[in-house]
PAVO-78162 format. One line per field, with one value per residue: residue number from 1; residue in one letter; y, x, z negated of N, C-alpha, C in turn. Coordinates in steps of 0.001 Angstrom, whole numbers, plus 500000, padded with zeros to 6 digits. Example, Ala and Ser with C-alpha at 12.3 -4.5 7.8 and 13.67 -1.06 7.14 Angstrom:
// PAVO-78162
num c(1:2) .
residu c(A:S) .
n_yy c(494310:497750) .
n_xx c(513190:512850) .
n_zz c(492200:492920) .
ca_yy c(495500:498940) .
ca_xx c(512300:513670) .
ca_zz c(492200:492860) .
c_yy c(496700:500030) .
c_xx c(513200:512900) .
c_zz c(492200:492130) .
//
This chain:
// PAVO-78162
num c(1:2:3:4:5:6:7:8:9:10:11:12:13:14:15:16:17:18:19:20:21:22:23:24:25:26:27:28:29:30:31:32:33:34:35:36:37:38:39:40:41:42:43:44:45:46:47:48:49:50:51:52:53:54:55:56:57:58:59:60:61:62:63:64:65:66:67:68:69:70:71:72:73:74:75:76:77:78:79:80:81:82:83:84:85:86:87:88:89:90:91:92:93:94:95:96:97:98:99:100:101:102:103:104:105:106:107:108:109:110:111:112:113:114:115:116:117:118:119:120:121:122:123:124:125:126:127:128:129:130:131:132:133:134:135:136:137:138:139:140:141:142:143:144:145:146:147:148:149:150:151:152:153:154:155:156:157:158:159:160:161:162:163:164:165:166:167:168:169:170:171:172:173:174:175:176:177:178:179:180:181:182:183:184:185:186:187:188:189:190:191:192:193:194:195:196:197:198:199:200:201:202:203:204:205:206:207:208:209:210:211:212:213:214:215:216:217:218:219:220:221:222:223:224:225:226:227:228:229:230:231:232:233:234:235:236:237:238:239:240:241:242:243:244:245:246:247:248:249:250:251:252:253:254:255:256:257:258:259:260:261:262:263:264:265:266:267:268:269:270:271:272:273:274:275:276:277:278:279:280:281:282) .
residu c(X:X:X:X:X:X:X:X:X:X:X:X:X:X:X:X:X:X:X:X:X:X:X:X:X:X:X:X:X:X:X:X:X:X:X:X:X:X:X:X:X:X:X:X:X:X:X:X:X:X:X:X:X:X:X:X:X:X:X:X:X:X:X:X:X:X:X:X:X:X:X:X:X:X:X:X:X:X:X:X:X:X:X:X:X:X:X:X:X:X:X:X:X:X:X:X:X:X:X:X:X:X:X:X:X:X:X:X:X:X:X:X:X:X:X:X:X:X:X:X:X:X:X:X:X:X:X:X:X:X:X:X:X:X:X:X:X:X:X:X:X:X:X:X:X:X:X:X:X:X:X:X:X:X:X:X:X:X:X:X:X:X:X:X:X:X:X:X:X:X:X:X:X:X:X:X:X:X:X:X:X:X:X:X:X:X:X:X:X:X:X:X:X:X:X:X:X:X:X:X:X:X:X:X:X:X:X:X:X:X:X:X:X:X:X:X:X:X:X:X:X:X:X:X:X:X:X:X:X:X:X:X:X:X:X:X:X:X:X:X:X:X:X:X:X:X:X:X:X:X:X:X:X:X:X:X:X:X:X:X:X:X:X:X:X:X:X:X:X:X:X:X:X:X:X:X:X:X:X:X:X:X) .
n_yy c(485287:488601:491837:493506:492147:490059:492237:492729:490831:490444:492419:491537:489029:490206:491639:489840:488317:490510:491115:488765:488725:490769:489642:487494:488374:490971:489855:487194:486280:487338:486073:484543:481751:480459:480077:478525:476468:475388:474622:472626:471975:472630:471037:469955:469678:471337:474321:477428:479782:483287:482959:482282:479734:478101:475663:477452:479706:478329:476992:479150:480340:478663:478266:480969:480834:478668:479848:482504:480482:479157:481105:482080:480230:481761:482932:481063:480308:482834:481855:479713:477457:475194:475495:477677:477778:477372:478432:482083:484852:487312:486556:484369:486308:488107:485799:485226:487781:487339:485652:487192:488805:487370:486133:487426:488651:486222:485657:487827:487796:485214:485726:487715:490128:490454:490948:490871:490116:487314:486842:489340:490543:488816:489984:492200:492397:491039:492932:495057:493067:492754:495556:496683:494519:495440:497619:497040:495288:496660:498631:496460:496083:498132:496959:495060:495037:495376:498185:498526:496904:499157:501067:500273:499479:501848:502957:502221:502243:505184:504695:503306:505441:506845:505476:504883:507906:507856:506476:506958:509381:512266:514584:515852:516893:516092:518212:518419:515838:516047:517812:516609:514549:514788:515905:513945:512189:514064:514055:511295:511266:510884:511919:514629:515616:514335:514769:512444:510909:511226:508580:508770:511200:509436:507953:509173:510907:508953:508010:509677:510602:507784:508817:510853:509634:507540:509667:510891:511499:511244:514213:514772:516180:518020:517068:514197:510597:509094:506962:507114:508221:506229:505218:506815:507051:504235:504852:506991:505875:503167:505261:506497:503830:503483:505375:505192:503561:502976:504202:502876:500083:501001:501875:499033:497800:498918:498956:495603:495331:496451:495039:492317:491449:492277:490115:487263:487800:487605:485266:483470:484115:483477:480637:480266:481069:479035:476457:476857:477164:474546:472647:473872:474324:477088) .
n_xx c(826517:826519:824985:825384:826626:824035:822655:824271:824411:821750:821561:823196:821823:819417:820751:821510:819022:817313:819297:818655:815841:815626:816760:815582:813101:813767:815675:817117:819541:821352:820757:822144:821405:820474:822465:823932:822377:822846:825198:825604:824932:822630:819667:818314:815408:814612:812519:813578:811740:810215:807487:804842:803868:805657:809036:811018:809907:807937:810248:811084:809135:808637:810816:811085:808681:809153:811414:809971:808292:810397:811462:809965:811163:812651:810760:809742:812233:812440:810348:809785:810839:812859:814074:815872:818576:820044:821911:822767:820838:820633:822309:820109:817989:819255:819453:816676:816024:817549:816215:813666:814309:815043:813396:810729:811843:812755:809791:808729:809757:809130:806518:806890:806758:803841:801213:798779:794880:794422:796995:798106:797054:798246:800491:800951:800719:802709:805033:804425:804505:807112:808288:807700:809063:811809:811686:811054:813092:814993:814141:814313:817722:817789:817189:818603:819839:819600:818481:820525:822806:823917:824102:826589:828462:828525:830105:832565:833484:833966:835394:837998:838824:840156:842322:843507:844431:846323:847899:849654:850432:848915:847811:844728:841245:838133:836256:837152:836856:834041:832788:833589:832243:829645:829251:829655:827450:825726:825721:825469:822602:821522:820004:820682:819925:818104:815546:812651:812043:809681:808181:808092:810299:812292:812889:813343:815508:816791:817763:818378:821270:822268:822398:824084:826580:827585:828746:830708:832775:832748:833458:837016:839751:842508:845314:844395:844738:843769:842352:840371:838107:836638:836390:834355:831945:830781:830637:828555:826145:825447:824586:822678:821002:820206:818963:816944:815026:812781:811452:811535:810451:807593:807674:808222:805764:803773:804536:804410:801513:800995:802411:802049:799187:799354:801474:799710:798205:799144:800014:797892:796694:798579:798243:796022:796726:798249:796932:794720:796407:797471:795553:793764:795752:796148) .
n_zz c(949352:950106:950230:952054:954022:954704:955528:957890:959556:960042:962451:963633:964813:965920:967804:969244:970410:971392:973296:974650:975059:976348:978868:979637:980225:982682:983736:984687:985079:983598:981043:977801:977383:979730:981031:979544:979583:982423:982482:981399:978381:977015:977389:980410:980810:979036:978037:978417:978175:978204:977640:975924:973218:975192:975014:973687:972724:970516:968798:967653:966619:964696:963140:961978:960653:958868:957353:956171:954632:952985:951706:949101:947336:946140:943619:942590:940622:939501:937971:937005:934494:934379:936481:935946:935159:937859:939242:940242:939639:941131:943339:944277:945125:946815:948942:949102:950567:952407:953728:954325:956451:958885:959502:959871:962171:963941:964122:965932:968107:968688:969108:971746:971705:971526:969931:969679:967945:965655:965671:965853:963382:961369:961872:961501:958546:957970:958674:957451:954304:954647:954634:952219:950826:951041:949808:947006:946342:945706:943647:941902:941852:940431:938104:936687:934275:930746:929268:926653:927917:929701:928722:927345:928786:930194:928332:927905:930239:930182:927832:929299:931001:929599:928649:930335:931201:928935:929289:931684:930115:930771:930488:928899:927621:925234:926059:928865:929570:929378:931473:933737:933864:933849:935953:937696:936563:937990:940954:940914:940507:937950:935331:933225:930752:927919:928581:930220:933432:935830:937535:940538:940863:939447:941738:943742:942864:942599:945408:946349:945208:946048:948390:948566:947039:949415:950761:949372:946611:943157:941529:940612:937497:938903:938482:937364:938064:941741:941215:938844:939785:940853:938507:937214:938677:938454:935920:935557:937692:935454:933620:934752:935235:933448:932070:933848:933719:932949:934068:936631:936018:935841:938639:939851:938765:940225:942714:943157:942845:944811:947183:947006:947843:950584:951572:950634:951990:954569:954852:954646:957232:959078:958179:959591:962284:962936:962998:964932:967052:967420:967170:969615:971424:972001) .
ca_yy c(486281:489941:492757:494099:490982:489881:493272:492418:489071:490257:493136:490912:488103:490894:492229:488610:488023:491822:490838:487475:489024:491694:488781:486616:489517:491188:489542:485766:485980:487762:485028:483562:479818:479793:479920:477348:475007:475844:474174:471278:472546:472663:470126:470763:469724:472352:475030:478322:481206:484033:482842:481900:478083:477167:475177:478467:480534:477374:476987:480587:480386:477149:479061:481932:480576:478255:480805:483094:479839:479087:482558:482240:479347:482639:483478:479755:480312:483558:481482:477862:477176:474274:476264:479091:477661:476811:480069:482942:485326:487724:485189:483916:487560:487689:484697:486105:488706:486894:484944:487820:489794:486991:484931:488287:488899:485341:485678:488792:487399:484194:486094:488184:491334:490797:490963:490915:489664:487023:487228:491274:490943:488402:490252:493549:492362:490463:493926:495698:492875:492884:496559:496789:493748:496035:498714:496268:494854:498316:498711:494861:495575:498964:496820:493829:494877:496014:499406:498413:497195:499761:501778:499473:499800:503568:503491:501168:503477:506248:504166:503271:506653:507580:504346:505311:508844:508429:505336:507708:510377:512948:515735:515764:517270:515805:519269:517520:514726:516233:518773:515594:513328:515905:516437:512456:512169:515101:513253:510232:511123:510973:513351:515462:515648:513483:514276:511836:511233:510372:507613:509556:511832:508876:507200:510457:511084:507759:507688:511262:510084:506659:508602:511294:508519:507588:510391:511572:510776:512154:514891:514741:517007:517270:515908:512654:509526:508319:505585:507637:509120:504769:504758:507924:506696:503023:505364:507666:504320:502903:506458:506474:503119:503517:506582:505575:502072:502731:504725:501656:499623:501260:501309:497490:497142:499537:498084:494392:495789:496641:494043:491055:491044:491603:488668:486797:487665:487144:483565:482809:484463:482382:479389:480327:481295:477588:475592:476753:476591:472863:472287:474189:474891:478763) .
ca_xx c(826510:826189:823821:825923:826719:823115:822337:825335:824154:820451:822320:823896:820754:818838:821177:821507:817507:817063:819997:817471:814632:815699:817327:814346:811779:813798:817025:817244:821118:821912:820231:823183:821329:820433:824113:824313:821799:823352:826306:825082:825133:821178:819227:817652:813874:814090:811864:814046:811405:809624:805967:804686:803780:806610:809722:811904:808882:808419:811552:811304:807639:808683:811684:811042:807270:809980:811788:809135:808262:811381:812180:808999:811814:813041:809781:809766:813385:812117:809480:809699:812114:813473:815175:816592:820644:819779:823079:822292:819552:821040:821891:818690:817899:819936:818703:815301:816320:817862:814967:812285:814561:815610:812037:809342:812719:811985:808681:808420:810563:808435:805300:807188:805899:802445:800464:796613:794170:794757:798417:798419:796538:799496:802355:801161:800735:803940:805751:804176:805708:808727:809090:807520:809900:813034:812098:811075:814976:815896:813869:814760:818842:817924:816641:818567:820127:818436:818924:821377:823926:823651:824917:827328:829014:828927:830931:832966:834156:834888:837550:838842:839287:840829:843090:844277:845011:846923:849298:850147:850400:848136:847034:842931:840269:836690:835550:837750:835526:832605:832471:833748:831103:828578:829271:829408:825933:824915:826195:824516:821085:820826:819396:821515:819616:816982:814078:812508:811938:808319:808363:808342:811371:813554:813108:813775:817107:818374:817953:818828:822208:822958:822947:825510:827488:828054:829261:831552:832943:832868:835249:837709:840333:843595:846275:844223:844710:842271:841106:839316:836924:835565:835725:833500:831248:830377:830055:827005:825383:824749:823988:821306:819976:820010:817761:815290:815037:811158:810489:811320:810017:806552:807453:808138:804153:802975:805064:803926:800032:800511:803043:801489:797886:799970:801921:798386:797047:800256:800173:796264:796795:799930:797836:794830:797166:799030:796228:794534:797682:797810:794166:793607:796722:796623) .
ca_zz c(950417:949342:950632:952755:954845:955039:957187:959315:960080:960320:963024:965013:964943:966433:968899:970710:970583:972020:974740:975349:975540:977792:979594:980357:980788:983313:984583:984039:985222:982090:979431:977539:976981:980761:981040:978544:980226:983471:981954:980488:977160:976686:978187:982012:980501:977821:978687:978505:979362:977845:977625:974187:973830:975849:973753:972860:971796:969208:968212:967153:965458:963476:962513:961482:959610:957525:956520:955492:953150:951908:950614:947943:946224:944408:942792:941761:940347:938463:937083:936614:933398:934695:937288:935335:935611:939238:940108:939350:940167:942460:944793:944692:945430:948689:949906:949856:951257:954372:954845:954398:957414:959589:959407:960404:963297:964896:964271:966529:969450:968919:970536:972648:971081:971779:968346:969434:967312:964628:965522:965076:961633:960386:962394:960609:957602:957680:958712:955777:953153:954866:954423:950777:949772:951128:948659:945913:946307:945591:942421:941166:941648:939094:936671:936305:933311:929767:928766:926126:928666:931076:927825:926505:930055:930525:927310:928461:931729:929697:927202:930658:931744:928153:928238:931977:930854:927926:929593:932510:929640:931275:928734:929051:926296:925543:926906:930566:930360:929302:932574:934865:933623:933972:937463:938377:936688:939072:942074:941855:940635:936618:934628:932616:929413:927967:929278:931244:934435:935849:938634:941632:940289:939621:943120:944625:942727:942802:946597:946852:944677:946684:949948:948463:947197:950599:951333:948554:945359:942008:941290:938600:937844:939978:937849:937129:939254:942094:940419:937813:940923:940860:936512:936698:939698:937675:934434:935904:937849:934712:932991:935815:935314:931703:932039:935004:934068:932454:935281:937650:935652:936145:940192:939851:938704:941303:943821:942821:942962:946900:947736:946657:949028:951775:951204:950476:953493:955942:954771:955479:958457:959354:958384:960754:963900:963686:962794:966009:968234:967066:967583:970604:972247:971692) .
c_yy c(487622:490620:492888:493223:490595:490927:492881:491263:489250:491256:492283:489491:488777:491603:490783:488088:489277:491520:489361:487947:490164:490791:488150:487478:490476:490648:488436:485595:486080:487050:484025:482037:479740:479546:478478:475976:474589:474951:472638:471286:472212:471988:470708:470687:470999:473546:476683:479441:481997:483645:481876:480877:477301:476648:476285:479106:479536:477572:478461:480785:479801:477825:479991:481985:480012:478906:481630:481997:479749:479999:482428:481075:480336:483337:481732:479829:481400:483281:480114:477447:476370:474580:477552:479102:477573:478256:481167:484036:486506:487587:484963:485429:487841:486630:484798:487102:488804:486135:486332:488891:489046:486742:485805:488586:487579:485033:486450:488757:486373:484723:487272:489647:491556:490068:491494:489748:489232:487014:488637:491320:490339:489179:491481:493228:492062:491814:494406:494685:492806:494259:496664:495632:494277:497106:498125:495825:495973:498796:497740:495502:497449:498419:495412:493834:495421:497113:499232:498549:498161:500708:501799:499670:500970:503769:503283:502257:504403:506303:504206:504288:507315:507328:505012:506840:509197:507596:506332:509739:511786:514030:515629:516150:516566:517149:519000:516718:514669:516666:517526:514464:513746:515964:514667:512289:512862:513840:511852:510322:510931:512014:513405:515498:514186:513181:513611:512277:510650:509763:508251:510685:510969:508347:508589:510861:510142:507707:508718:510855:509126:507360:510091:510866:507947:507852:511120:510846:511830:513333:514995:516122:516948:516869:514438:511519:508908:507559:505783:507979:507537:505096:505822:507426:505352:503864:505977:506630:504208:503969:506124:505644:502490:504311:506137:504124:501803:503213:503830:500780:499683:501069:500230:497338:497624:498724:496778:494035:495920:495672:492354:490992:491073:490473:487555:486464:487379:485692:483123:483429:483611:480749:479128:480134:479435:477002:475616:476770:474991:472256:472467:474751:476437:479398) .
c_xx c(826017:825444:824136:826184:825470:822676:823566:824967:822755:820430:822591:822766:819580:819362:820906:820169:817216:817920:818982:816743:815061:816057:816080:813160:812326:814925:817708:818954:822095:821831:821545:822813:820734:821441:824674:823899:822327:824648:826319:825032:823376:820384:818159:815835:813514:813604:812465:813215:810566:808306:806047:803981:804912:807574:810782:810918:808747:808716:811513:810118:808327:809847:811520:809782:808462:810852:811419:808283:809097:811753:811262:809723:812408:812375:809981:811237:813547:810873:808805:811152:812907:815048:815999:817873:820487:820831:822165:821348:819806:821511:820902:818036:817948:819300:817477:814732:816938:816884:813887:813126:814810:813806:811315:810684:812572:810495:807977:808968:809380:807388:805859:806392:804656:801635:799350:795888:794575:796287:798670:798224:797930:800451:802081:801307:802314:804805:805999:804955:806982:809675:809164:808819:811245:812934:811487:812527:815908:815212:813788:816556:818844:817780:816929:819241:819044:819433:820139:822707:824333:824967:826315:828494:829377:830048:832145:833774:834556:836052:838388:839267:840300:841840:844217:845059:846125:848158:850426:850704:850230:847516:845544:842716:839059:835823:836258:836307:834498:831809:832466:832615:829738:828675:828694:827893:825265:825038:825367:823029:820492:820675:820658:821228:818679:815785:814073:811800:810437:808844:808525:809595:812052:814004:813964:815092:817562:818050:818713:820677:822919:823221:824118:826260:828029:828977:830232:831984:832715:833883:835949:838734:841533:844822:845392:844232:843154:841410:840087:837668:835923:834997:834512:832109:830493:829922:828680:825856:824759:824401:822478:820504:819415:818232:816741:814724:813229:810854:810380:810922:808294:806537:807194:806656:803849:803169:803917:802564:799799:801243:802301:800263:798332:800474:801112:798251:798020:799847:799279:796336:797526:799098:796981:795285:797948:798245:795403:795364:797587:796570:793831:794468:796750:797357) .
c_zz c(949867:950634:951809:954504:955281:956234:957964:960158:960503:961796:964473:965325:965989:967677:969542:971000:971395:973501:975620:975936:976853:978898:980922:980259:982246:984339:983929:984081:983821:981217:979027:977727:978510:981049:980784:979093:981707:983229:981478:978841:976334:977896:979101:981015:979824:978126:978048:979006:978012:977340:976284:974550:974083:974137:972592:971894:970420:968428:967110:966351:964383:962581:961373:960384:958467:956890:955797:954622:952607:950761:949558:947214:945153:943493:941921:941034:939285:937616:936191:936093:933413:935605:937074:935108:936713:940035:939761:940381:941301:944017:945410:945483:946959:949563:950084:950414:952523:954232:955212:955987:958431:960463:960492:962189:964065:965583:965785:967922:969909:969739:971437:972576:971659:970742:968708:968051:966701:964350:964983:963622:960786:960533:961368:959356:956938:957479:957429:954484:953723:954447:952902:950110:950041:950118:947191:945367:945617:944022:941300:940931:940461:938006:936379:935317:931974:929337:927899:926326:929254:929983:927659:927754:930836:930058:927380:929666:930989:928683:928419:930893:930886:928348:929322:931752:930119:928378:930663:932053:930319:930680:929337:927520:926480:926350:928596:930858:930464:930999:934137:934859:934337:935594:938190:938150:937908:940202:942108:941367:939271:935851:934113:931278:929112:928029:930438:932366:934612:937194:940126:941784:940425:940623:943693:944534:942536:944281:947399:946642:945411:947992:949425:947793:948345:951155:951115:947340:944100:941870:940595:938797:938512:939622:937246:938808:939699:941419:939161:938520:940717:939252:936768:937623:938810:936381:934493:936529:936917:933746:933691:935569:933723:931318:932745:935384:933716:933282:936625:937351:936056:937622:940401:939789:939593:942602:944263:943138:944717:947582:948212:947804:950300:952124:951415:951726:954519:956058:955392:956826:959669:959632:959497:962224:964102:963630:964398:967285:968364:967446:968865:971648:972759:971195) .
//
């Protein structure tokens, strides 16, 4: 399942919990699964309501807690050698990346957005790694190659662009591709020369870069074919993550340094709020 799909699915998981909740907080007619039980679909006992305790609220704790364990199988997967063919790591990636968005989204239905006390301390905390591990995701998919490739792959796009030119016999100069290259770098966010970037610089222009990517493409010149506007677009990418791969590298530790105690503390938190639900029916 790719990136892209996961937010669609985490999108539409959230619209029909938001249509619930509005449902059974103000206008039970509306609730699709009273519908359902209404139907025979979902059994009459099953306790269909808003109030935390009951069997939906549950359903939606138990949920959404096992998901926010499962997803820590892709730290065990980046670190236990056994599991290092176990598919490959971007996968694993994704999939901890739909649990860490689905999990804290049941979670937050589960109490019916009311986060007092030991619930508030986990729900916040939870928030906080939920957000930190969305811009961790973002400084992991810069750096899953080694500088080498990143190279080896630039170089790589610009035979392509050569190859494509000369089949469709196209006249072009290295002073063409120099000025077109030059521009694509601009566009998505890599330096130009070789001075580096310091860590706060490269976030800034690769985010600055991905959102006018978006919005545009490279420009080439106007006798070459579209499909050069992608070769040149993949060629600056890995220009970019060639260049700002030590400077995400350093984010990655920083990151890692504020991520992690949140994490910590969601869990013991997590453990505290079920252990006394289970004990004392709270």
């Amino acid at each position: 399942m790719r990136f892209k799909d996961i937010i669609v699915l985490w999108i539409l998981v959230l619209i029909f919990l938001s249509y619930e909740y509005y449902g059974l907080n103000f206008n039970e007619s509306l609730s699709i699964l009273k519908k359902l039980q209404a139907e025979g679909y979902i059994p009459k006992n099953y306790q269909i309501t808003k109030d935390p305790g009951r069997q939906l609220s549950l359903l939606l704790g138990w949920t959404g807690l096992s998901l926010m364990v499962i997803m820590n199988v892709y730290s065990l997967r980046k670190r236990v050698s056994w599991l290092s063919n176990a598919g490959k790591i971007t996968a694993w990636l994704n999939f901890h990346t739909f649990c860490g968005l689905i999990g804290p989204t049941f979670i937050l239905f589960h109490c019916n957005f009311k986060v007092r006390g030991i619930v508030g301390i986990s729900f916040w905390s939870m928030v906080v790694s939920f957000t930190s591990g969305l811009v961790g995701r973002y400084f992991y998919v810069q750096m899953l190659q080694a500088k080498k490739e990143f190279d080896e792959e630039a170089e790589k796009r610009i035979a392509k662009i050569s190859r494509v030119l000369e089949r469709l016999k196209i006249p072009f100069t290295p002073e063409d591709q120099k000025i077109y290259t030059q521009k694509a770098l601009q566009l998505v966010g890599a330096p130009l020369n070789d001075k580096p970037f310091n860590p706060l610089k490269a976030l800034t222009y690769s985010m600055i870069g991905d959102i006018r990517m978006a919005f545009s493409s490279p420009e080439t010149h106007p006798k070459w074919p579209p499909a050069t506007k992608l070769i040149l677009k993949d060629y600056a990418l890995n220009k970019r993550r060639s260049a700002l791969l030590i400077p995400f590298q350093r984010l990655m530790g920083y990151w890692h340094a504020f991520h992690f105690p949140f994490a910590i503390f969601m869990y013991i938190a997590a453990i505290i709020h079920v252990t006394a639900a289970l004990l004392f029916g709270v």
